[in-house]
Each structure stands twice: as C-alpha cells, then as structure tokens.
C-alpha positions as CSV (number, residue, x, y, z in Angstrom):
1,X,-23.0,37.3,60.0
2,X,-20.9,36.9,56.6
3,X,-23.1,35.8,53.6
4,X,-22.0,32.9,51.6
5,X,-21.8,32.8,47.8
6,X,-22.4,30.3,45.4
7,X,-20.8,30.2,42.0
8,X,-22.7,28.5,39.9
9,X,-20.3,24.6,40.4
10,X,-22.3,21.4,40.2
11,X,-21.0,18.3,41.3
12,X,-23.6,15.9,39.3
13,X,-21.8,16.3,36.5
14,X,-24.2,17.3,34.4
15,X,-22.8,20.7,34.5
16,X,-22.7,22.4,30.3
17,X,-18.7,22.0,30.7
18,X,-18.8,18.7,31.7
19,X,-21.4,18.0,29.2
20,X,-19.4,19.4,26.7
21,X,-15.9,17.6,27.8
22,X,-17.9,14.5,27.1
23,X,-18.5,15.4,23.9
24,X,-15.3,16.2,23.1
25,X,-13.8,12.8,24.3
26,X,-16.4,11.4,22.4
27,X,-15.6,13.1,19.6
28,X,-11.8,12.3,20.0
29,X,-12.3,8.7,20.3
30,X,-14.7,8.7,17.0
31,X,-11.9,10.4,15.1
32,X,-9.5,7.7,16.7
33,X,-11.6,5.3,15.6
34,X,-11.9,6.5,12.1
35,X,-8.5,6.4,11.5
36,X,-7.6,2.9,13.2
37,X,-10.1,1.7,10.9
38,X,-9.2,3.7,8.1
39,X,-5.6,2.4,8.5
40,X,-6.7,-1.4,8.8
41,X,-8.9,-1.2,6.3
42,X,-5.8,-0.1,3.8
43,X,-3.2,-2.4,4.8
44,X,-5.8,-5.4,4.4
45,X,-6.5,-4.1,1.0
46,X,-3.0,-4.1,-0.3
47,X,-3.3,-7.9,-1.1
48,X,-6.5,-7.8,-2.8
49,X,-5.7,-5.3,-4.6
50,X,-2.1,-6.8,-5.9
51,X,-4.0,-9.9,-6.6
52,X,-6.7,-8.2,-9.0
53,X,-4.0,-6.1,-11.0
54,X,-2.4,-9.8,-11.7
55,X,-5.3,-12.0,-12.9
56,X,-5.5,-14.5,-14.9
57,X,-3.6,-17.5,-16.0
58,X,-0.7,-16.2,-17.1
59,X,0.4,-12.4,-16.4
60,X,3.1,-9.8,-18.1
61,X,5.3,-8.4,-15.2
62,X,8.8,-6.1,-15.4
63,X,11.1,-7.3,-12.2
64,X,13.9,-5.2,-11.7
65,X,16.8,-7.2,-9.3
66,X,19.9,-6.4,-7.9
67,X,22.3,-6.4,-10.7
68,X,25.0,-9.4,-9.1
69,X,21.5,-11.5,-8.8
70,X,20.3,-10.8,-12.1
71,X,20.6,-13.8,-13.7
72,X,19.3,-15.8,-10.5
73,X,16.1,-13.8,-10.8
74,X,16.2,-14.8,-14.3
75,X,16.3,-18.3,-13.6
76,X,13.7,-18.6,-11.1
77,X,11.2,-17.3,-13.7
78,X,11.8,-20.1,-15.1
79,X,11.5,-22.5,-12.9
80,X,8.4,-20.8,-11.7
81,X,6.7,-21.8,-15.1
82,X,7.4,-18.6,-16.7
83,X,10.1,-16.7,-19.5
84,X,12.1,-14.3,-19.5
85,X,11.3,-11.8,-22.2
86,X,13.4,-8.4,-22.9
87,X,16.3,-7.2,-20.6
88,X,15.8,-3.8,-19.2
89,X,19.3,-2.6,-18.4
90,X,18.6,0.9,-17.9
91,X,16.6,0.1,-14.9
92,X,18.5,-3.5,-14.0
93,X,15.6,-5.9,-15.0
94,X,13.3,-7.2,-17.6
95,X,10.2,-8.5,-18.8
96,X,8.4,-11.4,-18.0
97,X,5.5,-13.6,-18.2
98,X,4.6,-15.2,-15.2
99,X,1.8,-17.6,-13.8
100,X,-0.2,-15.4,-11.4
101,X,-0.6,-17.5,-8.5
102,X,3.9,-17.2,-8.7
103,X,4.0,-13.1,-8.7
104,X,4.1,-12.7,-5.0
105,X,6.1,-15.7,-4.3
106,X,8.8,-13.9,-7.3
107,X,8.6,-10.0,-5.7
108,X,9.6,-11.7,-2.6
109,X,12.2,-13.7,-3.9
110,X,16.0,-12.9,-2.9
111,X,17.2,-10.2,-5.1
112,X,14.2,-9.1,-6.7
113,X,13.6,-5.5,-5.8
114,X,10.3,-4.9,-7.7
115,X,7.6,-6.7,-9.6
116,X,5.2,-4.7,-11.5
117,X,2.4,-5.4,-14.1
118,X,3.5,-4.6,-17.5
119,X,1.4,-2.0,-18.7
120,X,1.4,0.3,-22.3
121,X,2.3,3.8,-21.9
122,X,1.7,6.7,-23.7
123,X,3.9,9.8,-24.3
124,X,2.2,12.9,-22.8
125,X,4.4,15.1,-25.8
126,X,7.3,14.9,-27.3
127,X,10.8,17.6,-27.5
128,X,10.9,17.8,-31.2
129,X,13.9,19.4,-30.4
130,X,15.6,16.1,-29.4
C-alpha cells in the first residue's frame, strides 16, 4: 500500500497566506484610496484657495501677457472696473487693481499668461559689490 501525504493546503481560504493576501489587497486599496482622495481633495481646493488670496472689494494684482496683446490686456482692466498701474517690461506686464469677483475671469482672458496678487518683498541680502 503507498501512503499518502498531506501538505498542509486548505481550500477554505482561511489559510495564513490567504489571510495575509487579503490584507495586502486591503491594504492596497486603502493606499489607493488615500491618494484618489488626496488628489480630489487638492484640485477642489485650488479655487478656494485663489479666491481667499484675492479678497475683498478691490484687489492689487501683477498680469504678465503676451507682449503683441499687451495693450488689449491693458484695456480689458479697464473695462473690467479696474486701472492699470505701473508697466513691468522686464517680465512683459504690469500692475493692477482689480475688482475681485473680475481676477479669474482676467487670468483667463486671451493673452493673459499670469495673474498674481501683488505682494511686498523683502531682499534676503544684498552684493554690496554691485
């Protein structure tokens, strides 16, 4: 008679491997999770967030354009209730007050590559050599 052997496979699956393949598709899909949420969570932000750095009635901005629309963008400050304050050649824009309910319909304006709050800035240290 041959003898029969049995190595150790349960097919309940309640086996420690399956047990612990579980786990780690649990674990997958709560890092999944995370980072779906984590993801969402930031892109629905980006809004709010805009909308809080430009509150208040009236709001000092620096556009930068495209240098041939320029003087468009310039324009349609103005007829967006605001003015036009200093030109900024160096970086192809200028300064502006604006209403804040108009900043994100003026960053989304044709030729307008950036709108950002006006902000003072302090030197970190100076070359005296220059």
């Amino acid at each position: 008679m041959g003898a029969t052997a049995l190595l150790g496979v349960e097919w309940d699956g309640n086996s420690r491997a399956a047990r612990q393949f579980d786990r780690m598709r649990l674990a997958r899909a709560l890092v999944l999770a995370l980072v779906a949420s984590m993801l969402i969570g930031s892109l629905a932000g980006v809004p709010r967030a805009a909308r809080n750095r430009f509150a208040g009635p009236d709001v000092s901005v620096i556009v930068r354009a495209e240098s041939a629309k320029l003087a468009a963008v310039e324009g349609l400050v103005g007829r967006l209730g605001g003015s036009v304050g200093r030109r900024l050649a160096i970086i192809e824009g200028f300064t502006a007050r604006v209403p804040a309910a108009s900043v994100g319909r003026l960053a989304g304006a044709d030729g307008v590559r950036a709108v950002t709050a006006d902000a003072r800035g302090h030197m970190l240290s100076v070359d005296p050599t220059l």
